[in-house]
C-alpha positions in Angstrom: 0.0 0.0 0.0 1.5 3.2 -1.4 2.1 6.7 1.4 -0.7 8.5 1.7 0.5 12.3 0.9 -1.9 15.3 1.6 -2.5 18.1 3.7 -0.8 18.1 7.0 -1.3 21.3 8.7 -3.4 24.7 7.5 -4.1 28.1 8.7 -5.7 31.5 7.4 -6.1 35.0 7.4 -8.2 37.4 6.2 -8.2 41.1 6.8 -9.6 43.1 9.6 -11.8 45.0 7.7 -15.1 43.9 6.7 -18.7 45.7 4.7 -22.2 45.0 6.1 -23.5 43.2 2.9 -27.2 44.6 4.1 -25.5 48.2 3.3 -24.2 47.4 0.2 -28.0 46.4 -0.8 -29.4 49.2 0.5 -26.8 52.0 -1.1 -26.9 50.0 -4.4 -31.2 49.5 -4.0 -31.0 45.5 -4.3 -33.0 43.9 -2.5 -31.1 42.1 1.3 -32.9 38.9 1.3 -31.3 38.6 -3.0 -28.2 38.5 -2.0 -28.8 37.1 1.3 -31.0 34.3 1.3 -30.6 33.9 -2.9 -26.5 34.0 -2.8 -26.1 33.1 0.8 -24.1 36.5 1.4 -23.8 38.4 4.6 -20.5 40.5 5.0 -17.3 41.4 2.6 -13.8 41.1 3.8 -12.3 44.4 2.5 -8.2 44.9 2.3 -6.6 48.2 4.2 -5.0 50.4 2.1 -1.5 48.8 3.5 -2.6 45.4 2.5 -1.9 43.4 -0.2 -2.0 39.3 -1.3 1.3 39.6 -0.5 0.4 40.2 2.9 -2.7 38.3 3.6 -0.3 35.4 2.4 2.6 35.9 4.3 0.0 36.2 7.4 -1.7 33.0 6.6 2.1 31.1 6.5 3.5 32.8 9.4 0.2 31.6 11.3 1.0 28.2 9.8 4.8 28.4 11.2 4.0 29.6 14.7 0.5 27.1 15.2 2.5 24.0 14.2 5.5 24.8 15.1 7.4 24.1 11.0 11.1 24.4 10.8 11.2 26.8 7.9 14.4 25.3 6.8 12.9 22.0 6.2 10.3 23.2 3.4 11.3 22.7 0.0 9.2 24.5 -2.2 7.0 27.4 -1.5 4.1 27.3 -4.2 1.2 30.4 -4.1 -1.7 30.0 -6.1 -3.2 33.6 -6.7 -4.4 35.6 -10.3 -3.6 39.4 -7.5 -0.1 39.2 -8.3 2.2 42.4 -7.3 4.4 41.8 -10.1 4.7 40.4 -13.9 8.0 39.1 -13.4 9.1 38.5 -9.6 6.4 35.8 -8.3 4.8 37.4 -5.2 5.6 34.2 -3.4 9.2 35.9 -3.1 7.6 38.7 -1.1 6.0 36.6 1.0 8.9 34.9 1.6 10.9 37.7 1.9 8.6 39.0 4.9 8.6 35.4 6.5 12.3 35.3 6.7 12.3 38.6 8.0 9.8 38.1 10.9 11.6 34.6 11.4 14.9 35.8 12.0 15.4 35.8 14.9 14.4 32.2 15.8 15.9 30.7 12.3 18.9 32.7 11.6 19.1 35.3 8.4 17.7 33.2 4.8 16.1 30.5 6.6 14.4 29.6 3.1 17.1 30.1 1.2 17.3 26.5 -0.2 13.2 26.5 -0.9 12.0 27.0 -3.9 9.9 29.8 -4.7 6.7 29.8 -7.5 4.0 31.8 -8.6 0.6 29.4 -10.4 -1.8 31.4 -12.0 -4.8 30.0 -13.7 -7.8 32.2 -12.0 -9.4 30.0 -9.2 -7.7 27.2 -9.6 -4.3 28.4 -9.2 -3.8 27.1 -5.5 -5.3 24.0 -6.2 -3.0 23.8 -9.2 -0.2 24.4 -6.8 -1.5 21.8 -4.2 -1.4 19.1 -6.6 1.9 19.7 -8.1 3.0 19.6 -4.5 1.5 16.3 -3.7 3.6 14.8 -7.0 6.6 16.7 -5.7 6.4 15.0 -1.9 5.7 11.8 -3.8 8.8 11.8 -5.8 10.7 12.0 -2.5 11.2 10.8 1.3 10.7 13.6 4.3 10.0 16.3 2.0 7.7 19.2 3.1 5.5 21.8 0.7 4.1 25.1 1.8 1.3 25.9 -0.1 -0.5 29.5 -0.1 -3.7 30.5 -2.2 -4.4 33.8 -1.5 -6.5 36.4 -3.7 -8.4 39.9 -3.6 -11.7 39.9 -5.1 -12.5 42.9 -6.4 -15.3 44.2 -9.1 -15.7 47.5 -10.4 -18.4 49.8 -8.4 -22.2 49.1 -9.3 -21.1 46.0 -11.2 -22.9 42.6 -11.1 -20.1 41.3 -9.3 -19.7 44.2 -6.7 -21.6 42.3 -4.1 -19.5 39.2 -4.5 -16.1 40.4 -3.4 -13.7 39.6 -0.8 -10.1 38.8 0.6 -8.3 36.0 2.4 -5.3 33.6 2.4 -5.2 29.7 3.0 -1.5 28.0 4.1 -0.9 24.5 4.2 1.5 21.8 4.5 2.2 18.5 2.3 3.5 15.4 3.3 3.4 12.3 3.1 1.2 10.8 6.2 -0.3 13.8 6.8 -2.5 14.4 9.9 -5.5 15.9 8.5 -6.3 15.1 4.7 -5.0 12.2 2.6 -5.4 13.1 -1.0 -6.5 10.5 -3.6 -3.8 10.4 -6.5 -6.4 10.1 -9.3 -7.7 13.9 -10.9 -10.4 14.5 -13.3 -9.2 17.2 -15.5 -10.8 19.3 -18.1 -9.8 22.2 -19.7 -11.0 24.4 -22.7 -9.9 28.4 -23.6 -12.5 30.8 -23.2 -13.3 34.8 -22.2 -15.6 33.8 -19.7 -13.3 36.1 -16.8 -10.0 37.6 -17.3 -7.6 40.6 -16.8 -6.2 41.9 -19.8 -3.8 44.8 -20.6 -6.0 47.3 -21.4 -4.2 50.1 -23.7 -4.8 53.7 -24.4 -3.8 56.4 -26.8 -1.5 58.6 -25.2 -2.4 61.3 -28.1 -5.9 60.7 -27.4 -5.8 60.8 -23.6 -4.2 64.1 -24.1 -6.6 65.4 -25.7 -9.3 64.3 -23.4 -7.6 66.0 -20.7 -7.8 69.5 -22.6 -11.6 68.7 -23.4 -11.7 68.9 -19.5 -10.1 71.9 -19.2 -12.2 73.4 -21.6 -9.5 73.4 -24.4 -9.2 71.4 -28.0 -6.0 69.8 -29.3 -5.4 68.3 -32.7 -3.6 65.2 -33.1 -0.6 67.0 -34.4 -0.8 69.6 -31.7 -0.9 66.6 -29.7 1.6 64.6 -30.6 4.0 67.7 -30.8 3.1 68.6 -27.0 4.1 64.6 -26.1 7.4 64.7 -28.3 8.6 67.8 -26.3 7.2 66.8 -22.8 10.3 66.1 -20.1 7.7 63.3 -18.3 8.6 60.1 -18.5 4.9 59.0 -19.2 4.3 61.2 -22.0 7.4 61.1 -24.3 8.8 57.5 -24.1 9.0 55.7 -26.8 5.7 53.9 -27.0 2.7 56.0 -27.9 0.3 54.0 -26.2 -0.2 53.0 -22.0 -0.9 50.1 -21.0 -2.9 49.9 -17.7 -3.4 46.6 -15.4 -6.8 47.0 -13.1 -7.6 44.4 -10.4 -11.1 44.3 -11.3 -11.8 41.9 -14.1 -13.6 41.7 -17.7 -16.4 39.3 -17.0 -19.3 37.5 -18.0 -21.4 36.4 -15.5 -24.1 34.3 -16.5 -21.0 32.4 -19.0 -19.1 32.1 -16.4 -21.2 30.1 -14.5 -21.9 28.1 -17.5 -18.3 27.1 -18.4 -18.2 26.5 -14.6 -20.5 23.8 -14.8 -19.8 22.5 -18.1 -15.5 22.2 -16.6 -16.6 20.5 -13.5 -18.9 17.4 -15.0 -16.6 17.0 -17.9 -13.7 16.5 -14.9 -15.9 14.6 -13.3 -16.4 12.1 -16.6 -12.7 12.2 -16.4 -12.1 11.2 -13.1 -14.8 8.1 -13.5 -12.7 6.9 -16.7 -10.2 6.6 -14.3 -11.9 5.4 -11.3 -14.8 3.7 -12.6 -18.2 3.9 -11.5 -18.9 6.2 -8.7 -22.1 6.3 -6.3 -21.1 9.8 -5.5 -24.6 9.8 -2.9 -23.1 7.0 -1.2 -19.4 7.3 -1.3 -19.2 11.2 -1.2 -19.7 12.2 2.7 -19.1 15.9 1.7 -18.2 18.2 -1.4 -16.2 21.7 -1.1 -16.3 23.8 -4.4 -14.9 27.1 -5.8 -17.3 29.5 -4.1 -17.6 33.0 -6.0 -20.6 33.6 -3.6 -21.4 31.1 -0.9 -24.1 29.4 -2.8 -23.0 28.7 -6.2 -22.0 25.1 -5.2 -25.6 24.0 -4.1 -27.4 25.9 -7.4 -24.7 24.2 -9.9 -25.1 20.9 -8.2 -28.7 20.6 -8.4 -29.2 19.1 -11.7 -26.5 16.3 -11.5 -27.9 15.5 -8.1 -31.6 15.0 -9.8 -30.0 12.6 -12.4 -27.9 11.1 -9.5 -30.9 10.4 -7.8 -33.1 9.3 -9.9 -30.7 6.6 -10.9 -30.9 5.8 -7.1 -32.1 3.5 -4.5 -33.8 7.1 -3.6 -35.7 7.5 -7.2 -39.1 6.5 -5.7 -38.2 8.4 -2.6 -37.8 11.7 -4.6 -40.9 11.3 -7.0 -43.5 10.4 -3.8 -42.4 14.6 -2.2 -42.8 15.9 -5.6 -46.1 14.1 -6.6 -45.1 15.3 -10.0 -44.3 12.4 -12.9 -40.5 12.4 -14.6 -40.4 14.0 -17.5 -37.5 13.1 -20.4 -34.7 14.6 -19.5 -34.0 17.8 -22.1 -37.9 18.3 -22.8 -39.6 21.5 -22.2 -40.6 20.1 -18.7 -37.3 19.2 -17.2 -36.2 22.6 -16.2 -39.4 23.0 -14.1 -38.8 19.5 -12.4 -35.2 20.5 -11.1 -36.7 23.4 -9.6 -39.4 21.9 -7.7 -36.9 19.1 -7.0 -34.4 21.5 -5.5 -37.7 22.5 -3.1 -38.4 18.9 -1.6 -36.7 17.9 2.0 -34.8 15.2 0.0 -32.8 17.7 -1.6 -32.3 20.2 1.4 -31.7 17.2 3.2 -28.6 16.7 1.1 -27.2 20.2 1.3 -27.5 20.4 4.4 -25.4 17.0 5.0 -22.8 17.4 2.3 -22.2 21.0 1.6 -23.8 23.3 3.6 -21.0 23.2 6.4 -18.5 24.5 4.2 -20.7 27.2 2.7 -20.6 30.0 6.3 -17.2 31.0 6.3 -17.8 32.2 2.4 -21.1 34.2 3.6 -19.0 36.0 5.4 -15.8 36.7 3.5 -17.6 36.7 0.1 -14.9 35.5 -3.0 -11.7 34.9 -2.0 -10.7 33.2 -5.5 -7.8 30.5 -5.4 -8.5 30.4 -1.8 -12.2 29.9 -1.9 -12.2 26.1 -1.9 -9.4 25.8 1.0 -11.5 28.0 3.3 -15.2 25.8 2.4 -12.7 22.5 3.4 -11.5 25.1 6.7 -15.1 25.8 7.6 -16.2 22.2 6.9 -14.0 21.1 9.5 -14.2 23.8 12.3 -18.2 23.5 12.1 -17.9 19.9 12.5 -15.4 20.1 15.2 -17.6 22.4 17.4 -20.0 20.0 16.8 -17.9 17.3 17.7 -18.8 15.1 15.2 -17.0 11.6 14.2 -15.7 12.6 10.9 -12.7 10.8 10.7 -12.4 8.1 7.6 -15.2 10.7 5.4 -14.8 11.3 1.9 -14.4 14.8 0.9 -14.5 15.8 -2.6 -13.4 18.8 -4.4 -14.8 20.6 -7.0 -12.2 23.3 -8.4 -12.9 25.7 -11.2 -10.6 28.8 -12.6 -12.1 30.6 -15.2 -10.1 30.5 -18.9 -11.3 27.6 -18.4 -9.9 24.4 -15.8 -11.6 22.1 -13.2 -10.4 19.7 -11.7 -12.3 16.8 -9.3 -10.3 14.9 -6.9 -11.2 13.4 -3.2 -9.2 12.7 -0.4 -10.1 11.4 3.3 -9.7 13.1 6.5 -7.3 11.3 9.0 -6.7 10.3 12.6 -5.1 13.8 13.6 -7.8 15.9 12.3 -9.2 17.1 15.5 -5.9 17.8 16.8 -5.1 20.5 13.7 -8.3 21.8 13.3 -8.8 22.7 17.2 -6.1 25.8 16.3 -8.1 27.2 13.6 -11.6 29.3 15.1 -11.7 30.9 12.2 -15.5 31.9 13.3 -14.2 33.5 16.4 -11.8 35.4 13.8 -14.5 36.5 11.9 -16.1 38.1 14.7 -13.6 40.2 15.7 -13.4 42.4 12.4 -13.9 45.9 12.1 -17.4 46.5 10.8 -17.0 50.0 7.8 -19.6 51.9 6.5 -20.6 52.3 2.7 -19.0 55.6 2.7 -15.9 54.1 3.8 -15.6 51.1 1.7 -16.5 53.2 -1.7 -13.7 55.4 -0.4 -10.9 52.1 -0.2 -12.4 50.8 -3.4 -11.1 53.9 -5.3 -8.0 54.3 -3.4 -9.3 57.8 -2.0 -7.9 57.1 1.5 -4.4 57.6 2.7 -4.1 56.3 6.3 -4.6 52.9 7.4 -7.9 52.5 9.2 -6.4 49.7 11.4 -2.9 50.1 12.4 -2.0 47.1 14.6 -0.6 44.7 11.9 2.2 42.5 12.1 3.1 42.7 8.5 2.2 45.5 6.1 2.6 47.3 2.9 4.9 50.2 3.9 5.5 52.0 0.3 5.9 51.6 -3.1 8.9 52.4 -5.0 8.5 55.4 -7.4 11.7 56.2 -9.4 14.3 54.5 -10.6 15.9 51.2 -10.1 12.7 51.3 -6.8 10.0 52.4 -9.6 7.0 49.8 -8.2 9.0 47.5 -6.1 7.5 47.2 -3.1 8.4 47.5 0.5 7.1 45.7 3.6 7.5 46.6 7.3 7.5 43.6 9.3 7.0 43.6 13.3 
């Protein structure tokens, strides 16, 4: 019988700063119970202006160091799933690593990962899984080896957009190992991929001539485009009179199609799913399946997407007759004009809330109250999973947990594992609930204010690690500089 390899040890962080979702609704004149009882949204986990990912992440591993005790010198690789990088070039992992050796110093010596190495994965949401699983093949290839991984990610949405209401922040760490204490992956992966526009963050460019002259329409002036381009060839500013004539801007907030989105979503995750059967065979996912974690852009998506494949799942079940006696409605051919109105009333009966409630609900509440923390979604619904099951002291140990990852471009991957012996143990160091309830409430005011970067102090000032400045000239143009305490 082969190792088990998985996750050994996690930890979290999200920022201090959260938005009332109730005032969101009520600035942007959407109706509460929509968003609450529809999406299963309640609060936002906003970043201070002296946050970043780099940050949240290196406060997620540091939490990971100092719960479990990790000899920093004995990880290997240090993988960061994330689509908020600082940087084009230099992963943000480096940062992170730069802060951890930093606050680490002291108790490690100077470098203590200077012998780890250090990677950026990028592919949306699925980034940190991405990097999870190219860890597990790492520890596998090896004996004693150790993996940090970190998915952390900012969630943010232009103002008044469709998404606004679905954003967030937060950072998941963890450890892999072989014989891990809480979560033993299983080594087969359903995997499908295809290329779409469904979300993404493009380069977006602009005419330099023609920004100039919508900057002397403002004043109240007109400029030709040779009067233009003679006022940018004799500019002394760096911005105007290099040698490209256009800009190219990066914004955190994202091109998207919502309603796609959620297609592609769906479509990704069943065609992993066929994948992962032609590997494992048949699966009784009702039976073998104790719970399911997805990608959650809002807390609910996972339940709405599921609903249909757990109709055909059922109906191909010992619970078929079960199902059709609460609807007292007959089963209609599956793609007719009547099928679409039978999911719905099915998704309505006490067998199918009966099944939420069991298998996913759990590790929907921590994402009601953070709202979309991208690669890091699915690692904080297996976090809140666990901590609501601890606190209810509930047996879990043996259960099947699967995963249902999705990055937009478009990858999912499907993969379960099995929680293990030393579960309890781990878990009983991460309240992540009692965390929650010590954030600083902000008004809308406030939060419209951080959203457009109109703020210049800090609103909380007790952080251990935090963005002190950003570089602005020369060899320093945009690096950025962390104070670390």
């Amino acid at each position: 019988m082969s190792t088990p390899i998985g996750i050994d040890a996690l930890s979290f962080h999200v920022p201090s700063l959260y938005l009332p979702i109730e005032e969101l609704a009520r600035a942007r004149d959407i109706e509460y119970p929509k968003l609450n009882k529809g999406l299963g949204l309640s609060e936002m986990a906003l970043c201070d202006i002296d946050e970043d990912v780099a940050t949240i992440a290196a406060e997620a591993a540091y939490k990971l160091i100092a719960d479990y005790q990790i000899d920093p010198r004995k990880l290997g690789r240090l993988y960061m799933g994330t689509e908020s990088a600082v940087d084009s070039a230099k992963p943000t992992a480096s940062y992170v690593m730069y802060m951890l050796e930093k606050k680490l110093e002291a108790q490690y010596g100077p470098r203590c990962f200077r012998n780890c190495d250090v990677v950026d994965m990028t592919f949306a949401c699925i980034g940190g899984v991405d990097a999870l699983l190219s860890s597990y093949d790492w520890v596998s290839l090896g004996t004693d080896r150790v993996a940090m991984v970190i998915a952390a990610d900012m969630a943010k949405y232009e103002l008044k957009s469709t998404g606004e209401y679905t954003q967030g922040a937060g950072a998941v760490a963890m450890t892999v190992t072989a014989n891990p204490r809480l979560f033993a992956i299983d080594p087969k992966v359903g995997v499908a991929t295809e290329s779409v526009g469904d979300f993404f963050k493009p380069r977006r460019s602009y005419s330099k001539t023609d920004l100039l002259q919508k900057a002397a329409h403002l004043l109240g002036q007109s400029l030709s485009d040779e009067e233009a381009r003679a006022l940018l060839q004799s500019s002394g500013h760096p911005f105007w009179n290099d040698s490209e004539i256009t800009v190219d801007i990066f914004k955190e907030e994202p091109v998207f199609n919502g309603p796609y989105s959620n297609a592609c979503y769906q479509h990704r995750i069943f065609e992993a799913l066929d994948h992962l059967r032609a590997q494992k065979g048949p699966i009784d996912i009702l039976k073998e399946w104790n719970h399911l974690i997805f990608h959650l852009p809002y807390a609910y998506q996972g339940r709405r997407m599921i609903t249909e494949a757990w109709v055909t799942w059922t109906l191909h079940s010992a619970s078929r007759q079960k199902l059709l006696d609460q609807l007292k409605l007959p089963q209609p051919e599956q793609g007719s004009e009547d099928w679409a109105p039978f999911v719905k009333a099915c998704s309505k009966t006490q067998l199918y809330l009966d099944f939420v409630n069991n298998t996913i609900e759990r590790g929907e509440r921590a994402s009601s109250r953070i709202g979309n923390m991208y690669t890091a979604s699915i690692f904080m619904s297996l976090l809140s999973l666990l901590r609501i099951h601890f606190e209810e002291d509930n047996s879990i140990q043996g259960d099947t947990v699967a995963f249902f990852a999705y990055g937009s471009g478009s990858k999912s991957k499907v993969f379960t594992g099995t929680i293990q012996p030393g579960w309890h143990k781990v878990i009983q160091k991460q309240n992540v609930f009692n965390t929650l309830d010590q954030r600083k409430a902000i008004d809308f005011k406030t939060y419209e204010s951080l959203h457009k970067k109109e703020i210049n102090t800090p609103i909380i000032h007790s952080k251990h690690l935090y963005l002190d400045r950003i570089g602005n000239s020369g060899t320093e143009h945009g690096f950025r500089f962390y104070v670390i305490q």
